[in-house]
N, C-alpha and C positions, 0 to 999 in steps of 0.2 A: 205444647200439646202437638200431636202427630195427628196421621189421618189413622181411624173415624172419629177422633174425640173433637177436633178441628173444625169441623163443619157439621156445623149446628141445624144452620138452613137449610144444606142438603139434606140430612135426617129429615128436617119435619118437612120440607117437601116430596120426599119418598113416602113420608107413612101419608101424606094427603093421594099423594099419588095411588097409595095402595088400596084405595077406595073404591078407584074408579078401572082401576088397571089390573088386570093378573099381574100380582105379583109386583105393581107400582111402575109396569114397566110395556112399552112399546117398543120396542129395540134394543133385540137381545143382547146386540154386541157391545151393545153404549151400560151394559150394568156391573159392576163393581160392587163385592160380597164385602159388607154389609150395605151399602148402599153408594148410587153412582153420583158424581158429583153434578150438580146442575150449574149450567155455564148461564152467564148473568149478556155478557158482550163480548167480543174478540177485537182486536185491533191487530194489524199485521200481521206477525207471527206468534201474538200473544192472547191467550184466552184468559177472561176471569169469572171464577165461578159466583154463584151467590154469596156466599160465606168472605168475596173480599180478595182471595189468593189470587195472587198474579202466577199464570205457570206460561211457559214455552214451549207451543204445541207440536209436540213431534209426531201426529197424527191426522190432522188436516183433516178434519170429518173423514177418517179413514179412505185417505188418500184424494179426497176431490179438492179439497181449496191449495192450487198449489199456491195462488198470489194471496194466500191466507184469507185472513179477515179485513173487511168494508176495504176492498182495492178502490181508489180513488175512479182508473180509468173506466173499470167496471162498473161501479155504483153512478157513474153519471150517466151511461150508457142508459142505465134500465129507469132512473130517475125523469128523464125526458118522453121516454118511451110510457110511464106511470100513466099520465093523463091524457094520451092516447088510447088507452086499453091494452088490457093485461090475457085477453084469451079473445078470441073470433071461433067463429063457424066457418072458416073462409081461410083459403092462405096466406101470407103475408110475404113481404120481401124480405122478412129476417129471414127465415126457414132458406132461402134462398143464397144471398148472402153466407150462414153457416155451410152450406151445403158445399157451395163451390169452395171457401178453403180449405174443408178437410176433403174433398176430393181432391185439390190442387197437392195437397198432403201426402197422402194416402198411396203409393204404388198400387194394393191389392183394390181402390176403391174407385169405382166409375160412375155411378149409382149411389144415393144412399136413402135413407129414410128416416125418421125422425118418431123416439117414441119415448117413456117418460122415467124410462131408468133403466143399469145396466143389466137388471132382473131382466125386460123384459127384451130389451134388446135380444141377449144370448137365447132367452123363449123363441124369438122370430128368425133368429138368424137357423138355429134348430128344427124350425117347420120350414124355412125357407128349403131346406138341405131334403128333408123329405121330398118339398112339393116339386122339388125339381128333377130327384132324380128317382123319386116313385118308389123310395126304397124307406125302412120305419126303423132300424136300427141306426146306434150313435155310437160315439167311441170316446171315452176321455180320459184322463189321466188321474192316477190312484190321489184323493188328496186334495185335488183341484177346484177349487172356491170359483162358482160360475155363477152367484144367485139364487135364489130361492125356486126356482122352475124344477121339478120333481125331477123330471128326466136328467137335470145338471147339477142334480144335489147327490147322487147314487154315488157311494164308495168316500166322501166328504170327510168322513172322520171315522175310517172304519181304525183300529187297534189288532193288537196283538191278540187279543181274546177273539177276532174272528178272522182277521186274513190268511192265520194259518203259515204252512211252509209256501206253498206253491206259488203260481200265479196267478196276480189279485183276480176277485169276486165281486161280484157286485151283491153292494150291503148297501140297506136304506139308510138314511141319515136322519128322518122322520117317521115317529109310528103312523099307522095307518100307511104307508105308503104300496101302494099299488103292486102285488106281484108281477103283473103284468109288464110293470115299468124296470125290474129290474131284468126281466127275461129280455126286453128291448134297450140296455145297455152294457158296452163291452168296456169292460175296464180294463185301461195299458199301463203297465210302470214307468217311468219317467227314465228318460235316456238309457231305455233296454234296448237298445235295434235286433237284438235276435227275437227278446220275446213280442216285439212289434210285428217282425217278419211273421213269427210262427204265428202272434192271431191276425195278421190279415190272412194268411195260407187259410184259417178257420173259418173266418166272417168276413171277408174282404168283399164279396159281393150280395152281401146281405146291411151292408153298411152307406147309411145316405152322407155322413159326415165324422171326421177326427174333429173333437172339439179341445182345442189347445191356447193353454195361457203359458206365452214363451218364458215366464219367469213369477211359477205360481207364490203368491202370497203363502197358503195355508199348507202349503209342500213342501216349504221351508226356506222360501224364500230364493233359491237356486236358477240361477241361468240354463235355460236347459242346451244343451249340448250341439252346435251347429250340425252335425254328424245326422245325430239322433234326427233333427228337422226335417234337413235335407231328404235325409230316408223316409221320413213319414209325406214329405211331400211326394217323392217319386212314387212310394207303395199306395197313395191313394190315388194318384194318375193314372198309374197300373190297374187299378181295378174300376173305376168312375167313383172315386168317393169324393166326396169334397171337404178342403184345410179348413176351417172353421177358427179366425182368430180372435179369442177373447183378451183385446185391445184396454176394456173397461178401466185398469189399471196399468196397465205395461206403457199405454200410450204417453206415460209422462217421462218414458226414457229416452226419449226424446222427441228429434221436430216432426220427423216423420214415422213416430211410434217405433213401438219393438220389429217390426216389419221390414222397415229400412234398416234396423239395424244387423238384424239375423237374412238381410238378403231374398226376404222368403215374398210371395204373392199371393196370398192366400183368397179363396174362391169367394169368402165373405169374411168380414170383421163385424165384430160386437162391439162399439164401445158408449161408455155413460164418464163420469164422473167431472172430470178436468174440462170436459166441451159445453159445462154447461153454467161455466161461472160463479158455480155459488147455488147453483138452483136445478129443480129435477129434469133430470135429463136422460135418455137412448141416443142410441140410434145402430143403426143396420146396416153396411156399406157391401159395395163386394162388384165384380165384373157387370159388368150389362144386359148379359147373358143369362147368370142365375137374378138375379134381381128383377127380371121380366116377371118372376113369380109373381110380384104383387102393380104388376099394370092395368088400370081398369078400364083402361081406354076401348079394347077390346069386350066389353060385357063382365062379367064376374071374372076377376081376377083366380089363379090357381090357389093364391092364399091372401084372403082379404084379410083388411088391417085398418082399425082405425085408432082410437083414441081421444078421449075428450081434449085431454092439456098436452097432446101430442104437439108438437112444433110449434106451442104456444111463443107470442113476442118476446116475452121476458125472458125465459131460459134462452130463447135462438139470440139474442141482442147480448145478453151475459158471457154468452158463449163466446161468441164472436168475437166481444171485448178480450174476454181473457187469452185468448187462442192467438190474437196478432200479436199482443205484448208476451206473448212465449215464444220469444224466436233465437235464433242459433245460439245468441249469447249469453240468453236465460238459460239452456240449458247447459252451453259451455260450463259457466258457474255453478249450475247444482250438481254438475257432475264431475269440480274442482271437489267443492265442498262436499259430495258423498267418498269423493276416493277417498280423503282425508279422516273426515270422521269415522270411517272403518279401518282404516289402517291403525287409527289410534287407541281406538274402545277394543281391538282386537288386542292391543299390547299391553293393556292392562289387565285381561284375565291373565295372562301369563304375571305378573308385575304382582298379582294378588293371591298366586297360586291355585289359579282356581281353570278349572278345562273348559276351553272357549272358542266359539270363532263369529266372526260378523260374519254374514253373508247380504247378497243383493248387489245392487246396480245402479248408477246416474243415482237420485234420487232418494233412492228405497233403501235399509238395512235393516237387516235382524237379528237379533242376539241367539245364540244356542251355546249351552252349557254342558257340551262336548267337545273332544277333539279328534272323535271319530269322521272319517271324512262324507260329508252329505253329500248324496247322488239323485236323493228324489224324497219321496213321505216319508217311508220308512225308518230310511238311516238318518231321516231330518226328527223324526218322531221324540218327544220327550219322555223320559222315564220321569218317576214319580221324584228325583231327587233335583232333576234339572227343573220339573214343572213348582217345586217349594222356592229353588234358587228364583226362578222368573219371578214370582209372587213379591218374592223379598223386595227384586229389584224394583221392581213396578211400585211398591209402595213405598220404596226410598226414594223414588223420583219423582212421585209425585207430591211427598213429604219436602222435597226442594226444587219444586216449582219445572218442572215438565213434565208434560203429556205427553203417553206414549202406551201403544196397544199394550194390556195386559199379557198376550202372549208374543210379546218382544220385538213390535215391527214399531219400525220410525219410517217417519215421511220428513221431509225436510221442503221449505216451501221459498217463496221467490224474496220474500222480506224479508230474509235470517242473512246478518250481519254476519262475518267471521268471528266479532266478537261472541254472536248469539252462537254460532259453533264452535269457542272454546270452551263457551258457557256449557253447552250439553257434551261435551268431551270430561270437562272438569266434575260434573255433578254425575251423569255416571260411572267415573272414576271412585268418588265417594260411595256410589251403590254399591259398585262392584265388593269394594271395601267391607261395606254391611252385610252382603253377603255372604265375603269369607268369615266375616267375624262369629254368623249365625251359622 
C-alpha cells in the first residue's frame, strides 16, 4: 500500500484532530490533502510518523533543525538547564551568551534583541524601521515568505489572475486584510534594478525600509543577484531608507549568514529558526544606532517590546548549543553536499525527459518543472502541469521514505551521511521516474 491507504493512525488522528481543529489542522503548511502524516519521534536526520515509517527528512521543521533531531550536544545543554527553570521574569545569562555570538557573527549586527519567532522578529524589525526613520511605508519583494505580520504577507502569492502585465501590485494574501495596509506597501520585482530605480524615483522618500530575503524560499528559491543588492543597498542610502535583512532562513547559508556572503550590511536583520535549537525563537539585530529604538533606559522607549517567553533559558541555551557546533566545517560539508545533490537531481530530469532545474544554495534546493530560466516569482511560478508534476513527486517520496516540502524545497541537515545523500539522490531519481511515467 502507498500513502493515504498506509497510514492508518495518521487518518484516525486527523479525524480526532478534526474535532477540536478547523479543519484538524493548526499549521497550515504541515497539511497534506488528504491528511498530514503525524510524526511519532525523530532521531538525526530521520523522522518516524505514528503509522511506523521511517522517512529522511529533507525539511527540518521547514528549515530550523539543521543538526536535526534529539542532537546529543543540544539536548544536554537544555537538560541541565530543565531543573533550573525554564522561563523568568528577569534576564538571564543565556540571552547574553546568544547575543554576543551572533553579534560576533553578524557584520550588519551590533545590538540585538530576543523575541519568540521569525514572524515576529520581521514584525519588530518592520516598526523598528518606522520608529526610526518617522516614515509608515515598506518595500518588499513580489513572492517573498517574511511571516504571518499583515504588512509582510502583501503580494505572497499573488498569480497571473491579478498581477497583470505591468509592475507588481500589492495584493492581500489574507481576506479581511486591511486596505490601508496595502496602500502602506510597495511591492519590487526581484533582480529588476530599473524597476527598483523607477519605484524608489516614486516612493523612495516615503519609504521607512526595503525588506529583503537574499534568496527567497517561496520566490523560487533563487539567489538574488549581487548587482540587484548592491543597488538596492545604495538607492536606500540615497534616500534614508533602511536594508531590512530577513536572515530567518538564509542565515543557514552560512557561518556568517547570507550577509557575509552577499557582502552587504544591512541596517537590521530579522532572524528565528536555526538560533534557536530546536525551540521557539526571534530575534532583531541591526547597527547601534537604529536599535536605540527600543532602549528604555531613557523612559519609554520609541518602540517598546516585550514578550512573555521572549529570551526564555531554554531557547537562548538551545541556541547557543547549536550555533557553536555550526562552524566553518559544518558548513563547508552541507555546502559539499548541497553542490552535489543539485547537480545530480538536476541530471536526471533531463535523463527522464522531463523539463527541470534545481535551484538554491549551501543547504537549500528546489525542484521546478521547467527549463525556463527563473529570475524571481514570476518566471519561478508554476503552471497547473508543473504543480500535478510536484504533487506526483512529493508523494513518490514520501511513498519511499523522504520528507520534503510539498512545493519542492529540501533542506538538508548536519546528520546526513553521504550515504543518506545518495539515498535522496537515488529515490528522487525513482520520483522523477513516476513522474514521467504519469
Amino acid at each position: 500500500m502507498t500513502y493515504p491507504e498506509n497510514r492508518p493512525a495518521s487518518k484516525a488522528l486527523h479525524e480526532r484532530a478534526k474535532r477540536v481543529m478547523p479543519g484538524g489542522n493548526t499549521r497550515t503548511t504541515v497539511y497534506i490533502d488528504p491528511y498530514p502524516l503525524y510524526g511519532a519521534r525523530g532521531e538525526g536526520c530521520r523522522v518516524y510518523d505514528v503509522d511506523g515509517n521511517e522517512m529522511i527528512d529533507c525539511i527540518n521543521n521547514f528549515t530550523a533543525l539543521i543538526h536535526g533531531y534529539a542532537n546529543d550536544h543540544v539536548n544536554q545543554a537544555v537538560i541541565r538547564q530543565l531543573p533550573l527553570g525554564t522561563a523568568f521574569g528577569m534576564p538571564t545569562t543565556s540571552e547574553l551568551d546568544l547575543a554576543e555570538l551572533l553579534v560576533g557573527r553578524l557584520p550588519g549586527v551590533e545590538h540585538i534583541r530576543f523575541a519568540n519567532s521569525g514572524t515576529e522578529a520581521v514584525m519588530m524589525a518592520l516598526k523598528a524601521a518606522r520608529a526610526f526613520t518617522g516614515r509608515h511605508k515598506i518595500a518588499k519583494v513580489e513572492g517573498a515568505y517574511h511571516g504571518s505580520y499583515d504588512y509582510a504577507e502583501v503580494s505572497l502569492d499573488s498569480s497571473p489572475s491579478n498581477w497583470g502585465d505591468g509592475k507588481p501590485v500589492s495584493v492581500p494574501y489574507a481576506k479581511g486584510t486591511p486596505p490601508s495596509v496595502l496602500s502602506d506597501v510597495v511591492v519590487l520585482p526581484m533582480n529588476d534594478i530599473e524597476a527598483a530605480r523607477s519605484i524608489f524615483n516614486e516612493h523612495g522618500s516615503e519609504l521607512a525600509g526595503v525588506l529583503i530575503d537574499p534568496m527567497p524560499n517561496r520566490a523560487g528559491l533563487i539567489p538574488v543577484d549581487r548587482e540587484y543588492i548592491e543597488e538596492l543597498q545604495r538607492l536606500c542610502k540615497a534616500n534614508g531608507v533602511l536594508v531590512i535583512f530577513d536572515e530567518v532562513i538564509s542565515l543557514r547559508l552560512g557561518f556568517g549568514g547570507a550577509q557575509t556572503i552577499w557582502g552587504i550590511e544591512p541596517d537590521l536583520t530579522a532572524l528565528g529558526k536555526i538560533i534557536g535549537g530546536g525551540f521557539p525563537v526571534g530575534a532583531i539585530g541591526g547597527s547601534a544606532d537604529v536599535m536605540s529604538v527600543f532602549d528604555p533606559t531613557k523612559g519609554k522607549p520609541a518602540l517598546p517590546h516585550g514578550g512573555t517567553f521572549s529570551a526564555n533559558p531554554i531557547s537562548m541555551i538551545a541556541g547557543h548549543a547549536a550555533m557553536e557546533i555550526l562552524d566553518q566545517a559544518a558548513f563547508a560539508r552541507l555546502d559539499a553536499q548541497g553542490d552535489h545533490v543539485r547537480k545530480e537531481i538536476g541530471a536526471r530530469f533531463k535523463r527522464h525527459g522531463l523539463p527541470g532545474q534545481v535551484t538554491g544554495k549551501g543547504s537549500l534546493f528546489k525542484l521546478h518543472f521547467t527549463d525556463d530560466p527563473i529570475r524571481d516569482y514570476r518566471s519561478g511560478y508554476p503552471d497547473e502541469t508543473s504543480k500535478r508534476r510536484l504533487d506526483i513527486m512529493h508523494k513518490s517520496l514520501l511513498n519511499d521514505g523522504i520528507l520534503a516540502a510539498g512545493y519542492g524545497l529540501f533542506a538538508l541537515s548536519t546528520p546526513m551521511t553521504d550515504a543518506d545523500i545518495d539515498l535522496i539522490i537515488e529515490r528522487s531519481d525513482t520520483a522523477l521516474a513516476a513522474v514521467a511515467s504519469a
